[in-house]
N, C-alpha and C positions, 0 to 999 in steps of 0.2 A: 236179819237172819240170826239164828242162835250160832255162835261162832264159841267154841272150844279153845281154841291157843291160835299164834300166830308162827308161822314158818318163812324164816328167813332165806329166801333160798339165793346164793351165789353162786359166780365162777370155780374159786378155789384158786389155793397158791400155795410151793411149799413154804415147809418151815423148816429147812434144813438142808443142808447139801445133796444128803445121799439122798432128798425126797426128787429133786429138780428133775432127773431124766424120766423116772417114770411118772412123773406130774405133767410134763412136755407130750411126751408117747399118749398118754390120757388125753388129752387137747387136742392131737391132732390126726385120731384114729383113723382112719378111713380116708382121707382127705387130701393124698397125695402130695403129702409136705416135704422136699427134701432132707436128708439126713444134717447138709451141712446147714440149711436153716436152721435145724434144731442143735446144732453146736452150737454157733452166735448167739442164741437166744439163752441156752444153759451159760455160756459164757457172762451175756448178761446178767442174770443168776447170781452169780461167782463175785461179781462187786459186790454186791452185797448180801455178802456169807452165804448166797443158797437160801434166802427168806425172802419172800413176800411180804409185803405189808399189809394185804390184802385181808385175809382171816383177822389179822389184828384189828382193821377199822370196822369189819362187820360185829368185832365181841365188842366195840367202846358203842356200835350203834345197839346190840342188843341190848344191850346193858342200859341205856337212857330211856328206851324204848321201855324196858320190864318198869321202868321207876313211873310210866306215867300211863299205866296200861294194867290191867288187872289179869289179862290173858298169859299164860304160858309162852314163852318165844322160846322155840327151836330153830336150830340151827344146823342146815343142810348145804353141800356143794355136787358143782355137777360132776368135777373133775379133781378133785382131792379132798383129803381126810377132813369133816365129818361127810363124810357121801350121804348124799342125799336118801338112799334105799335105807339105812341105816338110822338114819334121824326118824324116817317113817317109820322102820318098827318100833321104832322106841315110842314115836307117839301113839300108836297102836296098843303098843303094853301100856299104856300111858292112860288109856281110857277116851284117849280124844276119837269123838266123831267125826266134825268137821273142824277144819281149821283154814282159815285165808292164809295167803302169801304175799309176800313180796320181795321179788324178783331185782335182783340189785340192779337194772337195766331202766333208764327212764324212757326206752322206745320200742319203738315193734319193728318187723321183720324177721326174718330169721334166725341169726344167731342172738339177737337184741330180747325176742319174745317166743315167737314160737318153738322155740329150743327149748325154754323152759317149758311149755306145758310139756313138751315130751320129757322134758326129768321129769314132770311129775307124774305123768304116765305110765313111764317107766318105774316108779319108784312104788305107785301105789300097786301095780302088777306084780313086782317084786316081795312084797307083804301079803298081799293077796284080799283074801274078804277081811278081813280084819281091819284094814286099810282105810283111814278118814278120810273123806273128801276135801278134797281142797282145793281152793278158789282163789286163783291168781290175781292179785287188784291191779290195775289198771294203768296204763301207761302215763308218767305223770312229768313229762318232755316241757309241760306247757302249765305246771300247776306254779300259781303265785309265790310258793318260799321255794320251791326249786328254783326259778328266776332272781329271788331276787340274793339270796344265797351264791350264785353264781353271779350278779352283777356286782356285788360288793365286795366280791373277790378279784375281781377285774379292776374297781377301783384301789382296793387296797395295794398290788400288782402295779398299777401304775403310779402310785405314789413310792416305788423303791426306785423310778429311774431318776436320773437324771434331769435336774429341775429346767437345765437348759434344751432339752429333750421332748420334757415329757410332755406337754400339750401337742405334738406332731406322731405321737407313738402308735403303728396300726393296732387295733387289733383284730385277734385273726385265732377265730374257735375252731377248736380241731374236736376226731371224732377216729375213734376204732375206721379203720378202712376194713369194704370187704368188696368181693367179686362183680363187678359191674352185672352180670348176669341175674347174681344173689338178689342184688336191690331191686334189680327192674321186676324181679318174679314175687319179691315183698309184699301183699298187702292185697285185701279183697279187688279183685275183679271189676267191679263195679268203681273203684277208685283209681284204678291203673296201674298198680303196684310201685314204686319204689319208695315206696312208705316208711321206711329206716330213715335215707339223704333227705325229702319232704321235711320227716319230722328233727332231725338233727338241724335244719338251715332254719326252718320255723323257731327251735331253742332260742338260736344264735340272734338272730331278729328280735326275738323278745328281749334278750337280755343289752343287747346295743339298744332298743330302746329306753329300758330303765335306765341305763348309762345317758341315755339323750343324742344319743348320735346314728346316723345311717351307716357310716363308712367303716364297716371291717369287712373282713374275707372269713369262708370255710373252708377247710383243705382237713388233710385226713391222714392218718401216721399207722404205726404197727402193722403192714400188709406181710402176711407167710404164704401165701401161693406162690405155687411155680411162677417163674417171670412171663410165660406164654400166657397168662391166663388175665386181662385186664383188670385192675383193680381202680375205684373209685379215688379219682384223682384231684389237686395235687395235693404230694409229697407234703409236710409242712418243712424239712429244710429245703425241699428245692423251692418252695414258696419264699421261704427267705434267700435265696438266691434271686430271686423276680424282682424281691420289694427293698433288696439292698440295690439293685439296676435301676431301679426309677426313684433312688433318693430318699427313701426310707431313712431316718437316723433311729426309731426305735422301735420297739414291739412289744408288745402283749400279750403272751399266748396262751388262750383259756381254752382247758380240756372240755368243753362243757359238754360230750361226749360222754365220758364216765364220772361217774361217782362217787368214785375215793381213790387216793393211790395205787397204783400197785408197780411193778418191774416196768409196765411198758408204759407208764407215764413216767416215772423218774429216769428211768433211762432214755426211750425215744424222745423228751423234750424238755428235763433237766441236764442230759449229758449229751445227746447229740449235737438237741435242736440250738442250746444253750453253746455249746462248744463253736457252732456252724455260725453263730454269730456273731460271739465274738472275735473269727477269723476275718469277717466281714468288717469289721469295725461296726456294730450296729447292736445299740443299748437292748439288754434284753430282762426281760422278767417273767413269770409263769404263773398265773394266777392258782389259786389253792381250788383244788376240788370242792365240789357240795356238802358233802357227806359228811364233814367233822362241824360243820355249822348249825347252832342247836334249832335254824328255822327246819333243816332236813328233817329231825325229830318230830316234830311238829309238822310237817305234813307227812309221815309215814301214818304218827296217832290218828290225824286227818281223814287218811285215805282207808284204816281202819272201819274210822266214825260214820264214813258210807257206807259201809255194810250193817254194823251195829246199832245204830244210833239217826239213822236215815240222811243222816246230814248231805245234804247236794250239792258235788263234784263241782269243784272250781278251775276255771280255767283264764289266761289269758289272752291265748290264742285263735287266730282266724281261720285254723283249720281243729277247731277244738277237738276235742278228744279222738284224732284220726284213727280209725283202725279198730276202735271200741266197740262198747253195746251202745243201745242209743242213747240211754239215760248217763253214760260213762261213771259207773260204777262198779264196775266187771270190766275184765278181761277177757272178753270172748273164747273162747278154745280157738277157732278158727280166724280167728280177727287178724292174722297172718298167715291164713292160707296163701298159697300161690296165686297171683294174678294170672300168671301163664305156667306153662310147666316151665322144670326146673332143671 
């Protein structure tokens, strides 16, 4: 297809103190999140100055990306400054027709993928006729340099423990937690929906493969729902409560869940999960997210190259491209519709 520029589109995170409460209030509109949830979290925040690192790893990935790319890249968020409505009219005055995206999420489900088409829904409504079309690429949970990106960082992670240690050291991929209900309604119909957990333990499988090994755990961090409302379990410090009880001396813990840094990975498991371990007596390390590894770069150009360039969608996985079109080139609009209601 004739593609215009490309649009990065993120979460969002502040960059300052006084941005944190109303960047928090944006995250968790509607959603019935307690107040003092959202204290602890701003609190979190507050270690470190009120910034996210988040915005900063999406301008080091735009910026490699513009160097090996001849397309425009813009840069949109759902939930803080540059707002995605924003970034749209600019590419509008811009002259761009069409532009593809990608969605800093490598899964589907709800808050993972189909939250994003509705930013972009939302955003090109917002512009109005003027508004490029834009086309989401593709879920890439299972694409070749996203695994192995994440396996070498697992290995590099376990080469900081302890030499007397570290052949015995679990590991154990973690992943954003969300509403046990959320997941089960994930994912067309005809697949059963919990299409997000499917695809987050399919990652995890792949990347303990290129490691060579069968034996790690998934478990799951960051939950902000009421405590009445089950969330996709477990914890990963009460996981390390489990795996210090049956003799564990060390760990591993690979986000391979998200993408790049941001608050709720250095906090929930550079300072918690890290903290909770070393109470345990039990050696610990955190593997580096995908995102600053220049294989990431190289398959964003990649997943580009399937629209442009016809190039056919790689996978390593045995539930390849779940969720997608058939050819997995596309990002369906509806490829996270609800399996059941919601």
């Amino acid at each position: 297809m004739r593609v215009d520029a490309l649009l990065v589109l993120s979460f969002g995170g502040p960059e300052g103190p006084d941005e944190v409460r109303p960047f928090l209030e944006n995250v968790v509109r509607g959603r019935g999140v307690p107040p003092e949830r959202l204290d602890a979290v701003e609190e979190h925040y507050r270690h470190f100055g009120g910034v996210s690192p988040l915005n900063a790893r999406n301008r080091e990935l735009i910026d490699a990306v513009r160097k090996r790319t001849d397309l425009p890249v813009y840069f949109g968020n759902r939930n803080w400054h540059p707002m995605v409505e924003d970034t749209v009219a600019e590419m509008a005055r811009d002259g761009v027709r069409r532009a593809l995206v990608f969605a800093t999420s490598a899964y589907g489900g709800y808050s993972a993928c189909r939250q994003y088409q509705e930013d972009i829904a939302r955003a090109r409504e917002a512009v109005g006729a003027e508004a490029p079309e834009l086309v989401k690429m593709r879920h890439f949970f299972d694409h070749p340099q996203f695994v192995a990106a994440n396996a070498d960082a697992v290995r590099a992670a376990r080469a900081r423990l302890p030499e007397q240690v570290r052949d015995r050291a679990r590991i154990v991929f973690t992943a954003h937690s969300v509403p046990v209900a959320a997941d089960a309604a994930g994912g067309p119909p005809e697949d059963g929906g919990y299409l997000y957990s499917r695809q987050v333990a399919e990652a995890a499988r792949l990347v303990a493969a290129e490691l060579g090994t069968a034996d790690f755990d998934v478990v799951w961090q960051s939950r902000s729902g009421p405590p009445q409302v089950p969330w996709l379990e477990p914890d990963v410090v009460d996981h390390l409560d489990a795996l210090r009880a049956a003799g564990t001396p060390a760990v591993v813990v690979a986000p391979v869940g998200f993408v790049s840094d941001h608050v709720e990975v250095i906090w929930d498991l550079d300072t918690e999960a890290c903290e909770r371990a070393e109470e345990l007596g039990m050696a610990f390390a955190r593997a580096a997210t995908a995102g600053p590894d220049p294989r990431f770069v190289d398959m964003v150009v990649e997943l580009i190259a399937e629209h442009t360039h016809e190039v056919a969608p790689r996978s390593l996985g045995t539930v390849t491209l779940l969720g997608c079109t058939v050819d997995g080139s596309a990002c369906a609009v509806d490829c996270c519709r609800p399996a059941r209601p919601e």
